[in-house]
Residue frames as a rotation matrix with the C-alpha (Angstrom) as fourth column:
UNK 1
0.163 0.252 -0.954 4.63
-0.930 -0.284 -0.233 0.72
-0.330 0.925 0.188 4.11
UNK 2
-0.299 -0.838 0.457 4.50
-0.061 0.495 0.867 -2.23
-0.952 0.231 -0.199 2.00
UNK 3
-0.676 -0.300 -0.673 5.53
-0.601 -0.302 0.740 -2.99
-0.425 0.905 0.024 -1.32
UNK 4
0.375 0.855 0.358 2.95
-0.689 0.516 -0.509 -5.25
-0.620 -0.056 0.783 -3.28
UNK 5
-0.848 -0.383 0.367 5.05
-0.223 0.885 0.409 -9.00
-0.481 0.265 -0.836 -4.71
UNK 6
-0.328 0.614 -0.718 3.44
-0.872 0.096 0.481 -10.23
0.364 0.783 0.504 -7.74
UNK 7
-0.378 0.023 -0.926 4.07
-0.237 0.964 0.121 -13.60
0.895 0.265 -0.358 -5.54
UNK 8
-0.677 -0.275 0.682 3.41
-0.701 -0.039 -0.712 -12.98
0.222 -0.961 -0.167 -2.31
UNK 9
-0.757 0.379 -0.533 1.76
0.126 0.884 0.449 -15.37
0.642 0.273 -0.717 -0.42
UNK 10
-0.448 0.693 -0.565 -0.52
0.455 -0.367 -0.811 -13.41
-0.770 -0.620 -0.151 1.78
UNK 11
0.016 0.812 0.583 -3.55
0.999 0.015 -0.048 -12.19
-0.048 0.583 -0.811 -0.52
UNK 12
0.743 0.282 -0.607 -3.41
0.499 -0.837 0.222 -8.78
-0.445 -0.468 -0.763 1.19
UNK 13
-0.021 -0.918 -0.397 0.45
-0.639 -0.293 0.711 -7.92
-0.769 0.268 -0.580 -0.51
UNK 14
-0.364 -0.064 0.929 -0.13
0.686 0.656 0.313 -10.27
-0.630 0.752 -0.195 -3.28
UNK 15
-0.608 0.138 -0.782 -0.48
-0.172 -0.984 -0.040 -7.07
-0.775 0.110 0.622 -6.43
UNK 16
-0.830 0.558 0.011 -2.97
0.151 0.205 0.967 -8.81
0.537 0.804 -0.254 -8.42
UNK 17
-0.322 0.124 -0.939 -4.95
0.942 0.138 -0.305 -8.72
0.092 -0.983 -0.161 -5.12
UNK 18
-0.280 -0.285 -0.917 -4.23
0.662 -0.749 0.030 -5.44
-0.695 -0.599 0.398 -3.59
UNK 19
-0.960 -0.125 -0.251 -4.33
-0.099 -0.686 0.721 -3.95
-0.262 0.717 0.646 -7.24
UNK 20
-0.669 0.737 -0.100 -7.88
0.594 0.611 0.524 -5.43
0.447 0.291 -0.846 -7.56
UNK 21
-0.041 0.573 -0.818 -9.07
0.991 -0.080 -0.106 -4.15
-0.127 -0.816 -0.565 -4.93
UNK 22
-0.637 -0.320 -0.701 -7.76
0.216 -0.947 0.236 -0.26
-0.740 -0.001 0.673 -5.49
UNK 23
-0.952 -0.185 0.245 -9.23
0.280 -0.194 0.940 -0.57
-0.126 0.963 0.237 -8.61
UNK 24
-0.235 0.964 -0.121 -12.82
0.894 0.263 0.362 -1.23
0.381 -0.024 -0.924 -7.16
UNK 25
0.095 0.464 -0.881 -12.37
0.805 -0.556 -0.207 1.45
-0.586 -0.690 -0.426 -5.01
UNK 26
-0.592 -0.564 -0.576 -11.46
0.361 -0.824 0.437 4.07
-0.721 0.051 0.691 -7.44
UNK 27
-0.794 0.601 0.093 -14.51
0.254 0.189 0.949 3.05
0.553 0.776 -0.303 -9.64
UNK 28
-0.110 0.886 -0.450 -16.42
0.662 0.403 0.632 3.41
0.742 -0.228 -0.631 -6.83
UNK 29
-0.860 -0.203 -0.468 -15.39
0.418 -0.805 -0.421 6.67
-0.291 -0.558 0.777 -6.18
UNK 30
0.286 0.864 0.414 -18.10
0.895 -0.086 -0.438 9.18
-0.343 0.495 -0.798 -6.68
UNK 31
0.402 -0.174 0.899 -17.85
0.884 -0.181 -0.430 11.39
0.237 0.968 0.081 -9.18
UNK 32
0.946 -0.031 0.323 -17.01
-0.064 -0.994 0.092 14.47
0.318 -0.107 -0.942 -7.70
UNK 33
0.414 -0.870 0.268 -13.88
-0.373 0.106 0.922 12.94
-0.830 -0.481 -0.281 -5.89
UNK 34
0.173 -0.740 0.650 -12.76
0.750 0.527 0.399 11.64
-0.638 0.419 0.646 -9.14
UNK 35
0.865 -0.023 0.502 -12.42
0.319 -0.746 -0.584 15.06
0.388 0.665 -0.638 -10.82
UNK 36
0.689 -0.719 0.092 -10.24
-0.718 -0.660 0.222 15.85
-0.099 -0.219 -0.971 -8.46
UNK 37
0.432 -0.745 0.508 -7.73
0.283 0.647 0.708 12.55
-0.856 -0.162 0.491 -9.37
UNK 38
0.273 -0.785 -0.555 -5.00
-0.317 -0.619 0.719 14.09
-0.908 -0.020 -0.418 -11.13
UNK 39
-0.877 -0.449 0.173 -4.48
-0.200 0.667 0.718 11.05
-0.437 0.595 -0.675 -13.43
UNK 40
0.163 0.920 -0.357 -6.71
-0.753 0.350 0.558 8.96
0.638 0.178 0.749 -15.65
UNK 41
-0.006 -0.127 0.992 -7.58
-0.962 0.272 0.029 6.02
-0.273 -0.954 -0.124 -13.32
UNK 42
0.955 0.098 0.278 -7.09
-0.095 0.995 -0.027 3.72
-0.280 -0.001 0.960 -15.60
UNK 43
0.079 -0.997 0.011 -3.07
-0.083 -0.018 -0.996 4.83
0.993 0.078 -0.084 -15.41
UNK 44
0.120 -0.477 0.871 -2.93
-0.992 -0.087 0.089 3.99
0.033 -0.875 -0.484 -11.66
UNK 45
0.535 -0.094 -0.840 -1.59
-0.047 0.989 -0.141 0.97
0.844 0.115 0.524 -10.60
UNK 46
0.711 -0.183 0.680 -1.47
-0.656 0.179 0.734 0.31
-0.256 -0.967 0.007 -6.84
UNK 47
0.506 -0.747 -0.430 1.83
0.103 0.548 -0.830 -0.86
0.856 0.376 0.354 -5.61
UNK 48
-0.851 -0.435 -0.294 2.19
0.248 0.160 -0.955 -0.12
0.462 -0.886 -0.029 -1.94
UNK 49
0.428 0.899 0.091 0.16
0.145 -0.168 0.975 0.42
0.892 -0.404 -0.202 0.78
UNK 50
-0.640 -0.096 0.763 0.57
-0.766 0.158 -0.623 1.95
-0.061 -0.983 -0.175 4.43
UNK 51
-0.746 0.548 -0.379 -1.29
0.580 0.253 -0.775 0.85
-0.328 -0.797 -0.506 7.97
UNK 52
-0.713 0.324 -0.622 -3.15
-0.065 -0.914 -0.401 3.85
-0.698 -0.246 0.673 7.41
UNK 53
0.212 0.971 0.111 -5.07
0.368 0.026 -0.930 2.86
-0.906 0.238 -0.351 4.66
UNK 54
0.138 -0.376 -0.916 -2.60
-0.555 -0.795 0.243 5.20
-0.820 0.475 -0.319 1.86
UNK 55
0.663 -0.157 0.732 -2.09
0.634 0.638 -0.437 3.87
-0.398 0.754 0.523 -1.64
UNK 56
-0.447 -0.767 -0.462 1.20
-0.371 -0.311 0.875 4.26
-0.814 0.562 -0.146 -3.78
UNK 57
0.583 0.176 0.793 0.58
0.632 0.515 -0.579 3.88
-0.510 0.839 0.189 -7.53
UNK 58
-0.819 -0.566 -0.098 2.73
0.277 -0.539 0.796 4.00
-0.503 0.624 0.598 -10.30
UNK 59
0.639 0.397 -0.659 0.87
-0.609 -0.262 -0.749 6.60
-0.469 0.880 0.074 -13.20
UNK 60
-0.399 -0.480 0.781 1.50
0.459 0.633 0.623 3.83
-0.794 0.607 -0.032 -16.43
UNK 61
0.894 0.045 0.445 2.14
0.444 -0.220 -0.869 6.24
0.059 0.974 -0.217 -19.20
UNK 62
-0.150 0.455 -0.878 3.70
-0.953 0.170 0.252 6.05
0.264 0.874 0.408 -21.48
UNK 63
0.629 0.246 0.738 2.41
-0.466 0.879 0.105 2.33
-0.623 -0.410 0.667 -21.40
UNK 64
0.933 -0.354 0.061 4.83
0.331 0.780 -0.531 1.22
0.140 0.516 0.845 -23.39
UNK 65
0.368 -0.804 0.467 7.09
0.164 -0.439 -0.884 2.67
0.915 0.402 -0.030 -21.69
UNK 66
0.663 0.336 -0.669 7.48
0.345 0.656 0.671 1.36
0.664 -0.676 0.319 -18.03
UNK 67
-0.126 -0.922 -0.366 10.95
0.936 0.011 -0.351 3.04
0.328 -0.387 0.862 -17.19
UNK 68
-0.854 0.208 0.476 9.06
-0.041 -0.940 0.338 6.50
0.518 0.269 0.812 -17.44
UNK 69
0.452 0.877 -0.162 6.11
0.458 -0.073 0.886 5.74
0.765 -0.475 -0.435 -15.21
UNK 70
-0.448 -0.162 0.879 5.88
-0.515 -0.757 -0.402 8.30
0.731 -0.632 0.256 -12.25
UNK 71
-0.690 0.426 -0.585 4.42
0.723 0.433 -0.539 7.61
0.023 -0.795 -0.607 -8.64
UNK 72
-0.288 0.577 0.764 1.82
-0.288 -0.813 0.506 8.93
0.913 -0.074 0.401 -6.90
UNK 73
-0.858 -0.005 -0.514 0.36
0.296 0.813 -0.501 8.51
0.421 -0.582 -0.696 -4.20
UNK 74
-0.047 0.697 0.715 -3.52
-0.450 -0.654 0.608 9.15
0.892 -0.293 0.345 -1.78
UNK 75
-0.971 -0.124 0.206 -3.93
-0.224 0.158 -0.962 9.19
0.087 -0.980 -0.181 1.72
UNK 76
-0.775 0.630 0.050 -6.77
0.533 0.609 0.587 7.31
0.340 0.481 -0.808 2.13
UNK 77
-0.060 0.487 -0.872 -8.61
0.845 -0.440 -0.303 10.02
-0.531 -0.755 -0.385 4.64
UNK 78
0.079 -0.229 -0.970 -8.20
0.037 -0.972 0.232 12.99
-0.996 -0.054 -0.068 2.03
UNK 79
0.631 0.521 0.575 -7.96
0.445 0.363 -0.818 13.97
-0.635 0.772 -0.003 -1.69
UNK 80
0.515 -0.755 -0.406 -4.42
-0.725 -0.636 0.263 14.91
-0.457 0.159 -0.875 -2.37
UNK 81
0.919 -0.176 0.353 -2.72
0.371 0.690 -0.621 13.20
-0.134 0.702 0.700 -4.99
UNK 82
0.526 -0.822 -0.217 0.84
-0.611 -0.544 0.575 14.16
-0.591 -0.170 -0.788 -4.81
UNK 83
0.992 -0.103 0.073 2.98
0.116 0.504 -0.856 13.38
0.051 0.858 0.511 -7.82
UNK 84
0.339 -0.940 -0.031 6.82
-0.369 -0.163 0.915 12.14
-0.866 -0.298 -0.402 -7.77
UNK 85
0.693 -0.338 -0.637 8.65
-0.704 -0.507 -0.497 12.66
-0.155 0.793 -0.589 -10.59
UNK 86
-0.720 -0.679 0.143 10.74
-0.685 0.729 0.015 9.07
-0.114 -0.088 -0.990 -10.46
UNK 87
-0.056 0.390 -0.919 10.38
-0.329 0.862 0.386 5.77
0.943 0.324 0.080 -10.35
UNK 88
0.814 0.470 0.341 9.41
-0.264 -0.224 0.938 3.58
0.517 -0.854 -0.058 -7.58
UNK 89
0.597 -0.634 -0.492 12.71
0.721 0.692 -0.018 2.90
0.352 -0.344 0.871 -6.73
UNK 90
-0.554 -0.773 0.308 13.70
0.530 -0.613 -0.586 5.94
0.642 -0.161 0.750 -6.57
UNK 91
0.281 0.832 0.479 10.20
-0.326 -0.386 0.863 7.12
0.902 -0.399 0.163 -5.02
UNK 92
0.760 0.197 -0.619 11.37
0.298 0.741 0.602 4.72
0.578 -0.642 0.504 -2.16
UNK 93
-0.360 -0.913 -0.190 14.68
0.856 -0.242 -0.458 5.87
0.372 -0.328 0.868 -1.61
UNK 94
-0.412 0.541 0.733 13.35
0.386 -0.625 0.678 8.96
0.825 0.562 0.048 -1.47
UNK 95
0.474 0.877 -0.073 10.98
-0.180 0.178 0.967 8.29
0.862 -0.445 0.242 1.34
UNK 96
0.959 0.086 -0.270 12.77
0.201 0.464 0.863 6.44
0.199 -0.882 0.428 3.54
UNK 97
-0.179 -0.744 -0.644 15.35
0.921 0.104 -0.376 8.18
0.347 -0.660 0.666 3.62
UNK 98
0.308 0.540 -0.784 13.45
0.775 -0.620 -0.122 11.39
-0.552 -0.570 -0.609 4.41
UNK 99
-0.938 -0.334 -0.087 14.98
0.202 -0.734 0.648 13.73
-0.281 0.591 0.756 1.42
UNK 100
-0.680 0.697 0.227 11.08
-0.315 -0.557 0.769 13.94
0.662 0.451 0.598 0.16
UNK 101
-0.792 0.610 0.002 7.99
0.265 0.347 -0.899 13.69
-0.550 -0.712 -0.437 2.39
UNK 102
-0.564 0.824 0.064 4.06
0.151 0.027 0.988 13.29
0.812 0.567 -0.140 1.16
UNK 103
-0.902 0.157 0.401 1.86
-0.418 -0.091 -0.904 14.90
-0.105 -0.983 0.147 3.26
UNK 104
0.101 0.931 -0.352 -0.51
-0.682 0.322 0.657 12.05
0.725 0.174 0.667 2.55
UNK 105
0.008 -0.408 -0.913 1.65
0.753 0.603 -0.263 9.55
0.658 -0.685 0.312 5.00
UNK 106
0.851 0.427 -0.305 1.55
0.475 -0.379 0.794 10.71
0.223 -0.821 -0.525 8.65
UNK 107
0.700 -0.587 0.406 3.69
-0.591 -0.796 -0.131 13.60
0.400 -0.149 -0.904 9.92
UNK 108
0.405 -0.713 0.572 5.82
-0.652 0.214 0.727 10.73
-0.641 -0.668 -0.378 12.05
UNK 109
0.733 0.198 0.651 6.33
0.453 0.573 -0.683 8.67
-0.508 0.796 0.330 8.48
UNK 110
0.440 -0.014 -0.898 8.94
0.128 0.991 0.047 7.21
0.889 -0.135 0.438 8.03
UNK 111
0.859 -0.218 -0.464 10.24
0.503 0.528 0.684 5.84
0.096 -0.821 0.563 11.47
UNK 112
0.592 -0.805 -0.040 13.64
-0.775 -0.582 0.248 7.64
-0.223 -0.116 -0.968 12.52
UNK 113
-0.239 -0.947 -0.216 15.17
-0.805 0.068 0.589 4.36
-0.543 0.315 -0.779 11.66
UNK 114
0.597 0.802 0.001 12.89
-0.739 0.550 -0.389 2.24
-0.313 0.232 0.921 9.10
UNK 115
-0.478 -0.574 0.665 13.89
-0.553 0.785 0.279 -1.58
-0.682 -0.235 -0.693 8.49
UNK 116
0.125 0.694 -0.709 12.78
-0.964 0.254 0.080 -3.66
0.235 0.673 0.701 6.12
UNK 117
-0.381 0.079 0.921 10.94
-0.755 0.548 -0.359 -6.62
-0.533 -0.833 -0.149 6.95
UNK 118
-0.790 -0.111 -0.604 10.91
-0.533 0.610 0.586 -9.45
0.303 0.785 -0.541 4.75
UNK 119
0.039 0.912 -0.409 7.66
-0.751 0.296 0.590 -11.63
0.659 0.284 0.697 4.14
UNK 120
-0.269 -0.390 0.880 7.54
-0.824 0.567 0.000 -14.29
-0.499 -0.725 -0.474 6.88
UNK 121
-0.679 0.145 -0.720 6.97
-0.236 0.885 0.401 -18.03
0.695 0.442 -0.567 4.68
UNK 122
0.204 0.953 0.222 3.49
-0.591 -0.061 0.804 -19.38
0.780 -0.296 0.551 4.99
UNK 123
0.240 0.081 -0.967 4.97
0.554 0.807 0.205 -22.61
0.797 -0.585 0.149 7.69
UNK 124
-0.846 -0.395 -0.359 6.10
0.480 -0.268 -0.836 -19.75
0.234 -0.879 0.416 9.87
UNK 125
-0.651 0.640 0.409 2.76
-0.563 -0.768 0.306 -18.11
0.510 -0.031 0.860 9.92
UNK 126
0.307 0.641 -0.704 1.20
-0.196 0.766 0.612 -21.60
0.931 -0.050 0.360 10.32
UNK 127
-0.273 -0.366 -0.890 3.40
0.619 0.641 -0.453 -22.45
0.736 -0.675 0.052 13.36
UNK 128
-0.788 -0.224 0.574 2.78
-0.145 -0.838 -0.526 -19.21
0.598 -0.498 0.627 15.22
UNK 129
-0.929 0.159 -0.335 0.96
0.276 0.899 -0.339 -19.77
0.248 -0.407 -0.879 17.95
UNK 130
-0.301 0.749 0.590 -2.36
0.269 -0.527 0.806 -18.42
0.915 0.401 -0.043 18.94
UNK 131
-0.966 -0.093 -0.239 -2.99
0.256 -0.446 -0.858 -16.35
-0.027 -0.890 0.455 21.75
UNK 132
0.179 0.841 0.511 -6.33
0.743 -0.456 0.490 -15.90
0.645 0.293 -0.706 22.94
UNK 133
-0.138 -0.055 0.989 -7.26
0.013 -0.998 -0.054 -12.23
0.990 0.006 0.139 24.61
UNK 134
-0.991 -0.070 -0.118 -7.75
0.115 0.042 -0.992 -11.70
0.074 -0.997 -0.034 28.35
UNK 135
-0.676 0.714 -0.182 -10.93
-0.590 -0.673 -0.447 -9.97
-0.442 -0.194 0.876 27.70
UNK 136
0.045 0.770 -0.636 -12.55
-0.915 0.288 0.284 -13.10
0.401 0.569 0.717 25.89
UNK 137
-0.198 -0.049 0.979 -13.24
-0.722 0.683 -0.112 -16.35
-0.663 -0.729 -0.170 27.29
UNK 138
-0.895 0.064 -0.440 -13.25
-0.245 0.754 0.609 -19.72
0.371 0.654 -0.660 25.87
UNK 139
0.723 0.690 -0.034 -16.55
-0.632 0.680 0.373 -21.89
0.280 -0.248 0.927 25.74
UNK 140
0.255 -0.178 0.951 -16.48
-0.667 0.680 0.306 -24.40
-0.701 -0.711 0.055 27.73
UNK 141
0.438 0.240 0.866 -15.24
0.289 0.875 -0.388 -27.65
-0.851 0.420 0.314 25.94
UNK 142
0.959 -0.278 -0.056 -13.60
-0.117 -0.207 -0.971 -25.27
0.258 0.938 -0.231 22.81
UNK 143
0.331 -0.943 -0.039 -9.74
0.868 0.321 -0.379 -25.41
0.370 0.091 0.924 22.45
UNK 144
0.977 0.182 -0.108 -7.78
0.212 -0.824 0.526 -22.61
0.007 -0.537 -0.844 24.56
């Protein structure tokens, strides 16, 4: 799971980003699948994401009233909209420590002992080296 950083520096976790993007898709649901979203869809606001493809959003109402937004969440394969009654801080706790489960996240979700893994800084991404595959060959004359 991760959370979406207003700063991050990886587009993909960066929640202007990420929150962009949800939005397109939920506009670009068709119409039958949005009857069945619980919420109005302009009260979601993506804020996590799995591997899997799942979106967490908080439901922002009242809007003027931010301590009182609820989660939700959809599995991106399905059209269940499960609705937690908290914030996401508590939505998290929650989770990882296994007191509530969504069966939108996979039956092995979360990990028997989940960790949190802090953003790596872009010079450590840069330094990492680059492995190429067994199964692909360099051209002749490219870098390897």
């Amino acid at each position: 799971m991760t959370i979406l950083h207003p700063h991050s520096q990886f587009w993909p976790t960066r929640l202007v980003d990420a929150t962009g993007r949800a939005d397109e898709l939920l506009e670009q649901m068709p119409e039958g699948l949005r009857k069945r979203v619980p919420h109005r869809i302009d009260h979601l606001l993506a804020v996590g994401k799995t591997d899997n493809g799942d979106t967490i959003y908080w439901v922002t109402g009242p809007e003027d009233a931010p301590n009182e937004w609820t989660v939700t969440a959809n599995g991106a394969r399905n059209t269940k909209w499960p609705h937690f009654e908290g914030g996401i801080v508590e939505f998290l706790v929650a989770i990882l420590s296994g007191a509530t489960r969504l069966d939108v996240f996979p039956s092995d979700f979360p990990s028997a002992r989940p960790a949190f893994a802090p953003e790596p800084d872009q010079e450590t991404v840069r330094r990492r080296p680059r492995t190429r595959r067994p199964d692909r060959s360099t051209p002749e004359g490219a870098p390897g």
